[in-house]
Structures are given as C-alpha cells and as structure tokens.
NULO-10753 format. One line per 5 residues: number of its first residue (from 0); for each residue y, z negated, x of N, C-alpha, C, CB. Coordinates in steps of 0.001 Angstrom, whole numbers, plus 500000, padded with zeros to 6 digits. Glycine has a CB too. Example, Ala and Ser with C-alpha at 12.3 -4.5 7.8 and 13.67 -1.06 7.14 Angstrom:
% NULO-10753
0> 494310/492200/513190/495500/492200/512300/496700/492200/513200/495527/490954/511308 ~ 497750/492920/512850/498940/492860/513670/500030/492130/512900/499402/494275/514084
END
This chain:
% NULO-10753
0> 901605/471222/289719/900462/471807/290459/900099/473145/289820/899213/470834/290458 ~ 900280/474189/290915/900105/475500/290369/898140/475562/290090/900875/476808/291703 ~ 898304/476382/289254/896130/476730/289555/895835/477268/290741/895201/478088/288464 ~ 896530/478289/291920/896075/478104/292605/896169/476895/293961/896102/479050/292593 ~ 896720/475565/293613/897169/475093/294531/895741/473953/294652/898772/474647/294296
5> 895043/473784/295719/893872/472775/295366/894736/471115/295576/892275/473065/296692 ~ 893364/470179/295002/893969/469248/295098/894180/468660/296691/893366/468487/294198 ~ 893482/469241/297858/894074/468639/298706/895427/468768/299379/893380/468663/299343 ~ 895830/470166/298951/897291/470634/299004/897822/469716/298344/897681/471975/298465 ~ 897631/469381/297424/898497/468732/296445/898851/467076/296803/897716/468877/294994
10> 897928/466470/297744/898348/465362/297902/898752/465445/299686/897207/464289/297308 ~ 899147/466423/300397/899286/467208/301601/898170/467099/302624/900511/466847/302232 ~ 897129/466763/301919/896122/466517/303364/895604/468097/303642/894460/465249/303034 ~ 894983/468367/305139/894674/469536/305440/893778/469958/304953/894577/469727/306409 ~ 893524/471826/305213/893162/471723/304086/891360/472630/305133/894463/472578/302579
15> 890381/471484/305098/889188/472451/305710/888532/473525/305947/888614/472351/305553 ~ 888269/474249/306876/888064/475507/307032/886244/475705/306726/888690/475913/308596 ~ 885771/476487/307513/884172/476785/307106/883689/475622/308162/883432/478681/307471 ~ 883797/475617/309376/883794/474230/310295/883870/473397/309771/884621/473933/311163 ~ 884319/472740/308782/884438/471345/308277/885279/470244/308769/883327/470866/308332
20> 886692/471284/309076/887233/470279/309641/887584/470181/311241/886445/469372/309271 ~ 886753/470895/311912/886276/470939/313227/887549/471815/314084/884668/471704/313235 ~ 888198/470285/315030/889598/471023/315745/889280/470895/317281/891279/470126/315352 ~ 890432/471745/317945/890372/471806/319554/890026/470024/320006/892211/472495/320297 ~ 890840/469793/319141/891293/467828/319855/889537/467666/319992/892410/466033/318134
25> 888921/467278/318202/887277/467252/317942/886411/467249/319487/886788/468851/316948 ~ 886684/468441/319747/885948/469411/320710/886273/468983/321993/886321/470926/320563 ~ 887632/468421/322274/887648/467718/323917/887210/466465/323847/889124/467578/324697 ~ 886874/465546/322859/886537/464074/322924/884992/464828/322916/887159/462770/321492 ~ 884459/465434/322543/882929/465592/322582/882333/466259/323753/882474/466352/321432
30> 883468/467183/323998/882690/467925/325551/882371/467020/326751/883758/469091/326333 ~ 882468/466003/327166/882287/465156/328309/880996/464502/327896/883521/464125/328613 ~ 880318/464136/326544/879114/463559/325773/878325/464975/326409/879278/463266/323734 ~ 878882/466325/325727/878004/467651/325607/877627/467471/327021/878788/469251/325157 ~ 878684/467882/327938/877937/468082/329343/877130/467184/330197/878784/468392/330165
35> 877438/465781/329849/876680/464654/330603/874921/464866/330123/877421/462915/330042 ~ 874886/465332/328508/873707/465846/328082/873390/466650/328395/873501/465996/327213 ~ 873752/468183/328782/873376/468667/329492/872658/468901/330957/873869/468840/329255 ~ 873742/468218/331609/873772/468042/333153/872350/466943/333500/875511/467250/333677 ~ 872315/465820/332596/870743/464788/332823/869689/464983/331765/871030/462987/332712
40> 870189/465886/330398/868749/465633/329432/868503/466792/329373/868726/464952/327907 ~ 869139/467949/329329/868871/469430/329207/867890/469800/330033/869989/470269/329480 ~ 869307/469834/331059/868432/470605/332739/867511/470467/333134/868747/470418/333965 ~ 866944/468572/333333/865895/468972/333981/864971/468828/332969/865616/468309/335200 ~ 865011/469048/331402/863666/469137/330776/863217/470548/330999/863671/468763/329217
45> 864278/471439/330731/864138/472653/330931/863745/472680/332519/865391/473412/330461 ~ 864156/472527/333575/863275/472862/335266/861921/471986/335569/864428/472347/336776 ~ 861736/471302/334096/860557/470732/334679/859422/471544/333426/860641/468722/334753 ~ 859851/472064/332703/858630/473127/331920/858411/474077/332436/858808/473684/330656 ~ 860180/474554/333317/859384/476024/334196/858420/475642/335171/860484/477025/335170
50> 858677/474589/335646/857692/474210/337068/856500/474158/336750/857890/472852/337815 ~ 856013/473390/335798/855171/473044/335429/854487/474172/334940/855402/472144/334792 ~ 854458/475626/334572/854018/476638/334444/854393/477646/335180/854075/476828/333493 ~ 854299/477043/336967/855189/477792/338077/853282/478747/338251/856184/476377/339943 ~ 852515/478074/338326/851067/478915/338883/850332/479581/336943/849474/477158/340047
55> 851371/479986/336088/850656/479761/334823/850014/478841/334358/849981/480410/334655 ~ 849027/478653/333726/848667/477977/332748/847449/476665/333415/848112/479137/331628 ~ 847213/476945/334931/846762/476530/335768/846132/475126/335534/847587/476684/336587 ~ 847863/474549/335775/848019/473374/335581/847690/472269/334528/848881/473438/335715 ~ 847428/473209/333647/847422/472546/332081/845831/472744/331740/848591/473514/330761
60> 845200/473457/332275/844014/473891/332266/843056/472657/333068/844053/475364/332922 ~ 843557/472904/334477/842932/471605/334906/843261/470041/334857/842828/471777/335995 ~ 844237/469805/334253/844533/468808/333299/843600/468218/332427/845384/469230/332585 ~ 843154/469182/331197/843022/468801/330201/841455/469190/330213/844018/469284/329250 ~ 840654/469681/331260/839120/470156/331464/838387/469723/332653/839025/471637/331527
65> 839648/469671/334005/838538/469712/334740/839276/468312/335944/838138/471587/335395 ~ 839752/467290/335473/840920/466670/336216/840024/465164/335398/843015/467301/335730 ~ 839452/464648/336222/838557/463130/335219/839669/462180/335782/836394/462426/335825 ~ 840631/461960/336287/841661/460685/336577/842452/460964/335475/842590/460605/338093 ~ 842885/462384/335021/843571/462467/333683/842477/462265/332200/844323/464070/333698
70> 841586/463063/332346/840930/462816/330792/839346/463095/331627/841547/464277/329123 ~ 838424/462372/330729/837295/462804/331109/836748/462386/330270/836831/462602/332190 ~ 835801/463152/329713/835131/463368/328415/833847/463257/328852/835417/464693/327645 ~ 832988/463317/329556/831691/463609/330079/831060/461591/329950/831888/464577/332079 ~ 831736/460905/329826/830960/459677/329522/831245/459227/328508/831012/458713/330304
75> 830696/457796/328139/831165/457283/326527/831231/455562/327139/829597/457693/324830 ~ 832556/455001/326815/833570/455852/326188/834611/456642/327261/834404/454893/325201 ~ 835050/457623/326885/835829/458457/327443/836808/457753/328865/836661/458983/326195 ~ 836783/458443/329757/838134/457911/331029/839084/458393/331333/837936/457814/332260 ~ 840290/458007/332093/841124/459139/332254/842190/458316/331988/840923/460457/331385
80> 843431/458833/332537/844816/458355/332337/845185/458542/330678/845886/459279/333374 ~ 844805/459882/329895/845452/460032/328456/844600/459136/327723/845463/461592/327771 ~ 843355/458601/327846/842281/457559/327333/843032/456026/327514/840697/457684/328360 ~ 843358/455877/328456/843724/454616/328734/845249/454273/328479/843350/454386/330077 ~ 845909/455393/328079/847278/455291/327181/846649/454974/325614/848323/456983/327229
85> 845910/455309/324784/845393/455699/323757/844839/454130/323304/844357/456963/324018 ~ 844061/453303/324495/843814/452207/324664/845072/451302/324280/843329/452144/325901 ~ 846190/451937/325333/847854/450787/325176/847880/450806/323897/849643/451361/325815 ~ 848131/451949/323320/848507/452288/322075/848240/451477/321010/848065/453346/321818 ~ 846364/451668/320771/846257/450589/319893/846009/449391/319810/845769/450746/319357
90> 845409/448652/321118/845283/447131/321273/846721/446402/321678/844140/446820/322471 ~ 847792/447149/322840/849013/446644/323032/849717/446403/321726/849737/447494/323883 ~ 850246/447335/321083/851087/447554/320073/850516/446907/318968/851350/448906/319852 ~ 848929/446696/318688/848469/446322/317677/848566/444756/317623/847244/446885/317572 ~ 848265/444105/319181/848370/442865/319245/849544/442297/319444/847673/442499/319986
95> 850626/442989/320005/852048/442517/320059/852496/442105/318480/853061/443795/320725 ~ 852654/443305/317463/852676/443055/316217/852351/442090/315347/852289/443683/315920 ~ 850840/441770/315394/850154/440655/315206/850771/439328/315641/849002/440846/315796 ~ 850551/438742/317047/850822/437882/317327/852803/437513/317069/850094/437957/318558 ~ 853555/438425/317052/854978/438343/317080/854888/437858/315531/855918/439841/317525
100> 854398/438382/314375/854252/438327/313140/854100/436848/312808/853196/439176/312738 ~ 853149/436350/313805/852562/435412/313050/853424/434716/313922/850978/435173/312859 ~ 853531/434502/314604/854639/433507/315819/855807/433593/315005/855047/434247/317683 ~ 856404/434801/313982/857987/434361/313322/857237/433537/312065/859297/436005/312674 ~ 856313/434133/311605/856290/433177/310524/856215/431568/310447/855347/433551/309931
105> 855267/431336/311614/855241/429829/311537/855688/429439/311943/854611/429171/311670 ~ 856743/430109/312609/858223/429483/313408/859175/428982/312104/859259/430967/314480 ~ 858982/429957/311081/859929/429496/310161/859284/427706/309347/860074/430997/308917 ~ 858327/427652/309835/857988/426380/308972/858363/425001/309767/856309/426372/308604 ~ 858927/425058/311040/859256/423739/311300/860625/423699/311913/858237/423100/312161
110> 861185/422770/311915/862589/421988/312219/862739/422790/313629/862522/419984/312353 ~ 862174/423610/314984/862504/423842/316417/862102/425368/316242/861611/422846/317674 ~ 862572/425692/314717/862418/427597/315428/862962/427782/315994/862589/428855/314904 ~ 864333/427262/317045/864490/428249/317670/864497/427890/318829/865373/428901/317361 ~ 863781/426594/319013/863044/426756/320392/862098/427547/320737/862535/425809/320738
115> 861344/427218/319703/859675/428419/319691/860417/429448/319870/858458/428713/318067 ~ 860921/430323/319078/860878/431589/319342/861988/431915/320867/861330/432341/317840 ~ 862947/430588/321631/863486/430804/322430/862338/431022/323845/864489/429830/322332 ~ 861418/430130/323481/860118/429676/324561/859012/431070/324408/859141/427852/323910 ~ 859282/431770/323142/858445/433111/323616/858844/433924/323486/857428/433480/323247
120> 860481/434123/323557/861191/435259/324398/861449/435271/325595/862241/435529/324062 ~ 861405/434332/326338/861385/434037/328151/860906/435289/328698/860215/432694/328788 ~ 859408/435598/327997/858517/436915/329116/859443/437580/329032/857012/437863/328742 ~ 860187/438452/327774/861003/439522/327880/862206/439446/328611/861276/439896/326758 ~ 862718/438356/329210/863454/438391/330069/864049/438724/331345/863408/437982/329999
125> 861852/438670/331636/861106/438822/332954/861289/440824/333087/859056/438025/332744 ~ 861854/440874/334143/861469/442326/334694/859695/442643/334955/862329/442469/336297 ~ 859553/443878/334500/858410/443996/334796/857355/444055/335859/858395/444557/334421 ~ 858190/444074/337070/857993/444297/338104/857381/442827/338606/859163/444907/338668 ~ 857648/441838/338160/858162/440133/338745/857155/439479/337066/860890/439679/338788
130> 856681/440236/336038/855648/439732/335120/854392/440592/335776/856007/440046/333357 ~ 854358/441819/336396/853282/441912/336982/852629/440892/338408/853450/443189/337219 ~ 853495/440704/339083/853648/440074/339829/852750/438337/339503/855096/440294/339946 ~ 853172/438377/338406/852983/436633/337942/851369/436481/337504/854152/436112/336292 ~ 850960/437632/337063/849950/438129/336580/848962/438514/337540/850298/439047/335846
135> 849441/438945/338465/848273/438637/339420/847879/437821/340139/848147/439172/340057 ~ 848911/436735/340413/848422/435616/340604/847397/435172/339556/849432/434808/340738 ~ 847684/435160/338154/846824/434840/337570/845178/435404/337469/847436/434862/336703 ~ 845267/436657/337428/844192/437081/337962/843231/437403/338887/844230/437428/337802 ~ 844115/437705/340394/843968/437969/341493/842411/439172/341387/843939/436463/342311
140> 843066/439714/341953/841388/440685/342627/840714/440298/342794/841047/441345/343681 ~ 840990/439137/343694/839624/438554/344609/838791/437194/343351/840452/437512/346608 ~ 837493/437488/342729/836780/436869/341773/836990/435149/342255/835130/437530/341758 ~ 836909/435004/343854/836742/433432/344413/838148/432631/344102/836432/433400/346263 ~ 839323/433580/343668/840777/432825/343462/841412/433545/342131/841932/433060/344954
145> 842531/432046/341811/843128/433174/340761/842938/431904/339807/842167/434949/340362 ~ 844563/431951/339263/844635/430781/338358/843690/430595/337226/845861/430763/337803 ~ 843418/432450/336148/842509/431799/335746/841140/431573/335587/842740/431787/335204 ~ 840720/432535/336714/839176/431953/337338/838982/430371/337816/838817/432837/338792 ~ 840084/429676/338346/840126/428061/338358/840002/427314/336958/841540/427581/338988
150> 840811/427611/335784/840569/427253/334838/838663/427260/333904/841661/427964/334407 ~ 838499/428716/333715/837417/428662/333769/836504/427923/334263/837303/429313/333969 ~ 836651/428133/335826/835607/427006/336588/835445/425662/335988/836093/426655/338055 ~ 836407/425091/335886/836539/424415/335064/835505/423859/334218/837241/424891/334605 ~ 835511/424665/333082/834391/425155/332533/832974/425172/332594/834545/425916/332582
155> 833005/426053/333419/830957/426211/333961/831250/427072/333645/829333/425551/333386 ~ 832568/428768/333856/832268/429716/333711/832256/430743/335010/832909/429928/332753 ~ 831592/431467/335016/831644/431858/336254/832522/432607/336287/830666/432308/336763 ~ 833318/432947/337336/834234/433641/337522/834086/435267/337297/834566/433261/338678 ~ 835640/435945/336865/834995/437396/336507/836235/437823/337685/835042/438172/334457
160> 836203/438994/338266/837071/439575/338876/837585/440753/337382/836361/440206/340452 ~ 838656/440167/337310/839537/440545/336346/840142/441961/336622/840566/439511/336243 ~ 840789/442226/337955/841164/443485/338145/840898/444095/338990/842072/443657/338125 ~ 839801/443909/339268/838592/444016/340617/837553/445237/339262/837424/441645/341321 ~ 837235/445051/338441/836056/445627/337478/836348/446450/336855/835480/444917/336604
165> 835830/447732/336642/836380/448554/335855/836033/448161/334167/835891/449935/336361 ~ 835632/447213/334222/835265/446780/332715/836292/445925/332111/833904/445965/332628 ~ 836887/445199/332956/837466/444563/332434/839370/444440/332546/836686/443652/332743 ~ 839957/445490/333677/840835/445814/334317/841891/446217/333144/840390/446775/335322 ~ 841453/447140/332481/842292/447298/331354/842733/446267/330018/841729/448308/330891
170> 841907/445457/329843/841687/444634/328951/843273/443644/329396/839976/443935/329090 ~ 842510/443466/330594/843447/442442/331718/844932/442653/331533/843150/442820/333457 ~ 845587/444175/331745/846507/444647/331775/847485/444301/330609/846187/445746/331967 ~ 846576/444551/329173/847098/444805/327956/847191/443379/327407/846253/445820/327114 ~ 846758/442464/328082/847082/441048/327655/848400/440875/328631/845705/439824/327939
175> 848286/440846/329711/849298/440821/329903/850996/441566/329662/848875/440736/330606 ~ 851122/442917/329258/851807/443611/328111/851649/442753/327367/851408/444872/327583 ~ 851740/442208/325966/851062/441629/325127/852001/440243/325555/849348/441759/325285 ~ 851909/439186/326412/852167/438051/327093/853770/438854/327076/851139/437612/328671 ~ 854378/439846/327756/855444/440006/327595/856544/440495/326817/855428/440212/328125
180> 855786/441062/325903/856237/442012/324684/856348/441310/323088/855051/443270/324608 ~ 855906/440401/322897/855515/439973/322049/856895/438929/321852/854079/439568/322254 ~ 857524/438307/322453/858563/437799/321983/859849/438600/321465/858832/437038/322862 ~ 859839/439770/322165/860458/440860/321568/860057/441085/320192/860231/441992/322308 ~ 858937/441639/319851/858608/441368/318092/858675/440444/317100/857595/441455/317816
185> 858665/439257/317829/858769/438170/317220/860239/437771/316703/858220/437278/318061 ~ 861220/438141/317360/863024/437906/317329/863135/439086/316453/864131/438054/319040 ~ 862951/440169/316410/863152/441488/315086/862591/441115/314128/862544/442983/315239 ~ 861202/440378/314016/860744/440914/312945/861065/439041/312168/858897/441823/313156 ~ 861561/437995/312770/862330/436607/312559/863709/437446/311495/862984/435673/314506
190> 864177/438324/312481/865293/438182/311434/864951/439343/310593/866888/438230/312021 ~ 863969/440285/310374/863879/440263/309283/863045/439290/307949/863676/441236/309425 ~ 862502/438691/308667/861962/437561/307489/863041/436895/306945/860974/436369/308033 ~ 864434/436716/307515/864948/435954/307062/865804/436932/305375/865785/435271/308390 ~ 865445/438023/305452/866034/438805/304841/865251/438621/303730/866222/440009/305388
195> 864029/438044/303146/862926/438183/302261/863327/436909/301311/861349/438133/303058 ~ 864033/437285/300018/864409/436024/299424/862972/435302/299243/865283/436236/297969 ~ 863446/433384/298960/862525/432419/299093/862235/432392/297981/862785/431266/299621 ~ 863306/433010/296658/862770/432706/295417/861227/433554/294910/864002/433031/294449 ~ 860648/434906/295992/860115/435250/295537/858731/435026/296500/860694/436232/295104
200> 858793/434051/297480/857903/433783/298014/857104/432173/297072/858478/433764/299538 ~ 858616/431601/296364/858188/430069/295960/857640/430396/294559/859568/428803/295918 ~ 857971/431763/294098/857200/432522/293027/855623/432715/292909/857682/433780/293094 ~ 855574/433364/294113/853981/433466/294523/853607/432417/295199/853568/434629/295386 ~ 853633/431378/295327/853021/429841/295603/853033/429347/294083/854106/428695/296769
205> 853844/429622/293481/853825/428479/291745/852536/429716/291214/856115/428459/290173 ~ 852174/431114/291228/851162/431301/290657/850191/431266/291109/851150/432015/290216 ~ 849849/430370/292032/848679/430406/292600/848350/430836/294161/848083/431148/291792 ~ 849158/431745/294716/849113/432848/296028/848694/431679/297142/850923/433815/296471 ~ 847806/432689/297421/847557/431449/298809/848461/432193/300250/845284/431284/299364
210> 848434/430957/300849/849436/431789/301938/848990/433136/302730/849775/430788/303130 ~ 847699/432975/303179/847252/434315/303130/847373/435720/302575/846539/434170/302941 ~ 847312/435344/301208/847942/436544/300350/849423/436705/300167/847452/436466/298985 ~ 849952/435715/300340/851833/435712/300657/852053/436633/301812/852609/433987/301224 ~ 850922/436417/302601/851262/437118/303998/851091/438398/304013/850511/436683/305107
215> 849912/439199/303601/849360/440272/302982/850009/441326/302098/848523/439793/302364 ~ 850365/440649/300624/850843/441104/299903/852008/441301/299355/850422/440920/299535 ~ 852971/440531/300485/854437/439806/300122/855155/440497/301348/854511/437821/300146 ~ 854807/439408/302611/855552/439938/303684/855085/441105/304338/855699/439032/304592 ~ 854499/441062/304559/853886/442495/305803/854667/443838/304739/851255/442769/305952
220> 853989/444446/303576/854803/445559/302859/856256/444961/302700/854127/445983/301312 ~ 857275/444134/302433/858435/443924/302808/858990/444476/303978/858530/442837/302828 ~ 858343/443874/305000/858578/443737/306423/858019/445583/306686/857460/442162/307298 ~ 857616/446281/306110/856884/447646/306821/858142/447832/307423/856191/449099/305820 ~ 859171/448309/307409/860193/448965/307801/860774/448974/309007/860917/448746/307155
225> 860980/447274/309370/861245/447217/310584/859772/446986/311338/862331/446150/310782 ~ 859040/446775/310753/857598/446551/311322/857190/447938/312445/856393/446482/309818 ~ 857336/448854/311413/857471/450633/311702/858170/450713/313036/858539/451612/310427 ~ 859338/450595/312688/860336/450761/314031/859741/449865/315189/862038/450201/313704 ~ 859320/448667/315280/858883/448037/316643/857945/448658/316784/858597/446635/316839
230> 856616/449055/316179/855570/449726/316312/856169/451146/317391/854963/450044/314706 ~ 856948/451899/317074/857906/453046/317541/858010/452629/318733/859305/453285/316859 ~ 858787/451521/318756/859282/451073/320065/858199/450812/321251/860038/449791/319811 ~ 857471/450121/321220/855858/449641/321721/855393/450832/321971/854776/448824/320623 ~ 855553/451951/321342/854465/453049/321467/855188/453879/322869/854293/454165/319791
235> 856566/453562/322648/857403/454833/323362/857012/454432/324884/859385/454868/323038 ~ 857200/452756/324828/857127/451920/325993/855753/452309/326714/857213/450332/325579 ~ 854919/452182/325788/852803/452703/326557/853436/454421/326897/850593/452774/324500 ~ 853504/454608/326435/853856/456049/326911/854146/456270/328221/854939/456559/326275 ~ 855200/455653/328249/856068/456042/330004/855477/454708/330725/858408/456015/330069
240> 854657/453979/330460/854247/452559/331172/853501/453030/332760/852908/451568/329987 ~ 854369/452184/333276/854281/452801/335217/854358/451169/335893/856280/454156/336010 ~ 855529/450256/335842/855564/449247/336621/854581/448478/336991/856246/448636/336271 ~ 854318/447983/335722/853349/447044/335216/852046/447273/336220/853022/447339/333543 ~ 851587/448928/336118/849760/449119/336589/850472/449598/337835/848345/450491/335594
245> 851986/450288/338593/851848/450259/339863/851867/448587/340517/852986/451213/340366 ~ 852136/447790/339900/852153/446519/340785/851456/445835/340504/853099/445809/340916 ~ 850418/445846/339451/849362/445043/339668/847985/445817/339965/849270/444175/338511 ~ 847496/447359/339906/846072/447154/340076/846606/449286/340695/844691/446451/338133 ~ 847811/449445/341051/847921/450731/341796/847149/451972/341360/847536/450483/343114
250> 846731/451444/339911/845478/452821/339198/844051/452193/338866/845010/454293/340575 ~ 844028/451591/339960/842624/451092/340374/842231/449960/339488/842569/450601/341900 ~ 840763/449969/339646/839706/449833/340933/839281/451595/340549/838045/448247/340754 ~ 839174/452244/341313/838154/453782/340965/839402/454625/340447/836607/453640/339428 ~ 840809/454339/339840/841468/455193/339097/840907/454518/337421/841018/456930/339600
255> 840336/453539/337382/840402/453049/335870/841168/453357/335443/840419/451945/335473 ~ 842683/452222/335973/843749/451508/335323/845357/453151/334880/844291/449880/336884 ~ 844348/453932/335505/845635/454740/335682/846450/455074/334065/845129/456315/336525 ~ 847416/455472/334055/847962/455645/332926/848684/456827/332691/848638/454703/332714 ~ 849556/457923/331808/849986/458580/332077/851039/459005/333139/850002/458622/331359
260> 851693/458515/332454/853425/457830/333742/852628/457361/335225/854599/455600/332880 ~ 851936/457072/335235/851195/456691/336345/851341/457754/336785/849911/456184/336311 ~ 850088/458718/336573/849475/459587/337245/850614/460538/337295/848163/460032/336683 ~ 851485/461094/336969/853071/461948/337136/853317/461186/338221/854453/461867/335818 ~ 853634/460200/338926/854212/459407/339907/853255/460297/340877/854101/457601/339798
265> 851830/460155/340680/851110/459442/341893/851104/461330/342367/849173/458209/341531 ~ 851068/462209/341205/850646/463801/341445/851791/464439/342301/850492/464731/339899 ~ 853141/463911/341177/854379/464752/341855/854747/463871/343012/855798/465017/340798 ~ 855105/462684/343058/855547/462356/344553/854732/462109/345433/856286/461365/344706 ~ 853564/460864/345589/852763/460938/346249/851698/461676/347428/852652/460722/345689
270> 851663/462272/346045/850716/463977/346731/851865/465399/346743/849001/464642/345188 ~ 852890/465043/346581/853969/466461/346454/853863/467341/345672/854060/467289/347445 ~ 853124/467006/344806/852189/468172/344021/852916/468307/342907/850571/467821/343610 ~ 854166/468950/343064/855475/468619/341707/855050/469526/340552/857387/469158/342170 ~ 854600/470578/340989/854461/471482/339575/853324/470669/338813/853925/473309/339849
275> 852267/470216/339520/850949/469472/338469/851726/468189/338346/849047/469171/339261 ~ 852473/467393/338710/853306/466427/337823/853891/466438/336676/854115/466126/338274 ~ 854696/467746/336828/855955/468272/336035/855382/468650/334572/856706/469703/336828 ~ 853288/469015/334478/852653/469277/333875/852357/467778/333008/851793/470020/334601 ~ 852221/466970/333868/851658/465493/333003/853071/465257/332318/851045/463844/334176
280> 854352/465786/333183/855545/464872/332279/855309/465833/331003/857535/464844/332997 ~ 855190/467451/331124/855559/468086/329625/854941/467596/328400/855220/469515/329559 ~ 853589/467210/329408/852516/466145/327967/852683/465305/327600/851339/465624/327976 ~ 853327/464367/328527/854107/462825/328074/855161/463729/326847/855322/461739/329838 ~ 855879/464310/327186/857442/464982/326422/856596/465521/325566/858691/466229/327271
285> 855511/466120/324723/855072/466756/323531/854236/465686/322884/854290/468111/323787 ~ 853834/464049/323459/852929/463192/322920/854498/462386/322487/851531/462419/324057 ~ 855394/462161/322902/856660/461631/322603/857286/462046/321213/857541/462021/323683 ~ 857358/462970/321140/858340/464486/320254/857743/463776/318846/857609/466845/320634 ~ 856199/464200/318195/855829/463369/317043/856189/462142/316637/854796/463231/317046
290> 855976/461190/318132/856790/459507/317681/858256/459744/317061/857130/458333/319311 ~ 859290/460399/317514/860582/460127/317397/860276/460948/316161/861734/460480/318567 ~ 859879/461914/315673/860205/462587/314291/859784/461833/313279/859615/463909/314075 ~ 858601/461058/313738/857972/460129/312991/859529/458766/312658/856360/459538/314089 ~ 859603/458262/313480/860964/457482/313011/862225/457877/312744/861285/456693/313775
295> 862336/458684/312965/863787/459642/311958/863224/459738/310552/864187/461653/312543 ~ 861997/460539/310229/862321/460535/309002/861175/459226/307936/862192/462262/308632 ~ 861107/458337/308835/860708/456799/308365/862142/456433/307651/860245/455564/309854 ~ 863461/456525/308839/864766/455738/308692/865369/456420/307409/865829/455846/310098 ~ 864979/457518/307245/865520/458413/306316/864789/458250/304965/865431/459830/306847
300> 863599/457863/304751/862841/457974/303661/863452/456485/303318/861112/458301/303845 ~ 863822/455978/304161/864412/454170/303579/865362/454084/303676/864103/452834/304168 ~ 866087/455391/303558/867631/455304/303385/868301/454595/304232/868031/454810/302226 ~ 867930/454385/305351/868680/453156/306566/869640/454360/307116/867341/452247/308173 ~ 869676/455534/307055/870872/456458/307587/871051/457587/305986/870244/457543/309446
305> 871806/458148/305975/872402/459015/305307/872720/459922/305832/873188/458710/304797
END
C-alpha cells in the first residue's frame, strides 16, 4: 500500500465522491418517491397558501377577529372552531391516556389480559363514521329518547339533551372520541409495560412503594416515551377531526360543536368559499408543523433514530 493509496482502494471498494456515494442508479429508485411527493404533498400545499392569500391578508384577518364560528373571544369561556379543538386537545388526549394507562396496567394483573385489552380494542376497529353513528343512538338529540337518557331514567334523572345543548354537546363528543381511542393507547402503551423489568417494580413493593407511587414514580417516567408519541398521535387526530362532529351533531346546535377540519369542509365546499377554506387549512398546516418537530426531536433526544 502506497501512502497515497487510501484504504478503500486498498481493499477495492469505491471510492466516495462529495455526494456520498450518490449514483444515477440511487437517483432512479428515488425519483418515482420524489415525484409522487411532489405531485400530492408539494403542489397542493403550495396552491392552497397561494389561494388562501388570493384577496391578501383578508382572509386571515377575518378568521382570527371577526369570524365567531372560528374563534370568538367576546364571551367566557371563549367559542369557536380553534376553542373547541383546544378543548379535543386537552380532555380527548388527556383522557384517552389516562384511561388506556390504567386499562394496560390492570390488565396486566389478571389471567384474561388479553381478552380485556381484546374487548377494548373493538371501538378502534369501528370506522368513525359507524362509532358516530352508534353514539347517537346513544345520545339522540331528541332529550325524550336515547339509550342513555333511558338509563338515567332509570334513575330519577331527568333527562339531558346531550347534543341538543350547547353545554353539554362537546363534552358528549369527547367521550365518545375517548370510547374509541382509548383501546388504541391501551395496546402501545401494554407493550410497552411489558418492556419495564419486574425486578424493579418487585423492588419498589419490598421497600415499601405503594402501588400508587409504583405508578407515579416508576411507570409513567419509564413509559414517557412512548407515552409522548401517542399523545402526538391523539393530537394530530383532534386536529384534522371532521367525521365524528359531521355525523353526529353537523357543527351544531348554534355552530358549538364545530371544529377546525370542520369548518374548512363547511367554508371551502359547502359555501364554495375555497380561498377562506384554503385559509383554515394553512392554520390547521402551521398548528400541525410544532407537533411533528415536537416528535422528531423527542425520538431523537431518546435516541430511538440516529
């Protein structure tokens, strides 16, 4: 081996340029990925920002000041489609988490986990279209019917019109999200429990730990990681959430129920009104942008990519 000969000469492999490697062949297996990205994720993000600033700044103006089905600030607490995403956000995602959490854990304590957790993954099975659907039977508009205004009755309670009220319409919604989402958290965050050695859970029971604090101080910071990522996931889902409130309550009662993704449906097709649509999607696409950077460099700070 001469000094100038490197060692990859020396054992004949090629030898990399400033590209890194990067050949014609490289470049035809990737161009059919490049253009399909182009042709559906490029284009129309790009024809829907020009549109959306087709009358200037118009659109975005009466959006965010003078538009109360999108935001409205003038009561307490606040209304509006970006309010009632904000709502998904933290009671959906907060209670999916919760309840999935606690549904893997005490799944792990008896002999039929995997019935339990087979029996509350069913909802996620359900299209959303056909769990809204199921859900209003359960609730029904009308206060005099509705599976569970019968139950109640039951009771001695009087019946509430569930998605009839603007008080209570949203509430309604996010349990039901919640009813379907939640077995999904429960199967991720199962197998990651199973990842949490027992020697250091049967550790903190021999000094004392009550299960409470096992739960607290043991699993949940263990578990942050993938915890993080479903949280991600849940959030992305409230974001673009459309099926669910077009088939059970159409916005309503008043435009309560409306949601972001909603109101883009109801502006650009409905009413034709594409450029003030094209405006709610750019806001959906800049309330999005933080989530995903937020889990890239989550995955990265935990070394789950390189």
């Amino acid at each position: 081996m001469t000094a100038a000969t490197t060692p990859a000469e020396a054992v004949g492999q090629p030898r990399r340029g400033f590209t890194g490697g990067w050949s014609l062949g490289a470049s035809l297996f990737v161009a059919p990925a490049v253009f399909l990205l182009a042709v559906f994720l490029l284009y129309p993000v790009v024809t829907t920002v020009i549109l959306s600033f087709e009358p200037g700044l118009n659109n975005y103006i009466r959006l965010l000041t003078a538009d109360p089905k999108f935001l409205d600030l003038g009561s307490f607490p606040p209304r509006g489609a970006l309010f009632n995403n904000l709502l998904w956000v933290v009671f959906y995602t907060g209670g999916c988490i919760v309840a999935g959490l606690l549904v893997a854990v005490m799944a792990t304590r008896v002999r039929y986990e995997a019935v339990i957790k087979a029996i509350v993954f069913i909802p996620q099975a359900i299209a959303a279209v056909a769990l809204g659907v199921i859900w209003r039977f359960v609730y029904f508009p009308d206060e005099r019917t509705g599976l569970l205004n019968a139950v109640l009755g039951v009771g001695g309670i009087d019946p509430i019109s569930w998605l009839g009220s603007q008080s209570w319409v949203n509430a309604s919604l996010i349990v039901a999200g919640i009813w379907g989402s939640v077995g999904f958290v429960t199967v991720i965050l199962s197998a990651a429990l199973k990842g949490i050695s027992t020697e250091i859970l049967e550790a903190a029971r021999v000094d004392g730990a009550t299960e409470s604090q096992i739960l607290r101080r043991i699993i949940v910071p263990m578990l942050s990681l993938p915890i993080s990522v479903v949280a991600v996931t849940l959030v992305i889902n409230v974001i673009k959430l459309f099926d669910l409130i077009y088939t059970m309550t159409q916005g309503g009662p008043a435009n309560a129920s409306r949601t972001i993704a909603f109101s883009m449906y109801q502006d650009a097709f409905a009413s034709r009104n594409f450029d003030y649509g094209a405006a709610i999607a750019v806001i959906m696409m800049i309330i999005l942008i933080p989530v995903m950077i937020f889990n890239v460099r989550r995955f990265r700070a935990e070394k789950v990519i390189q």
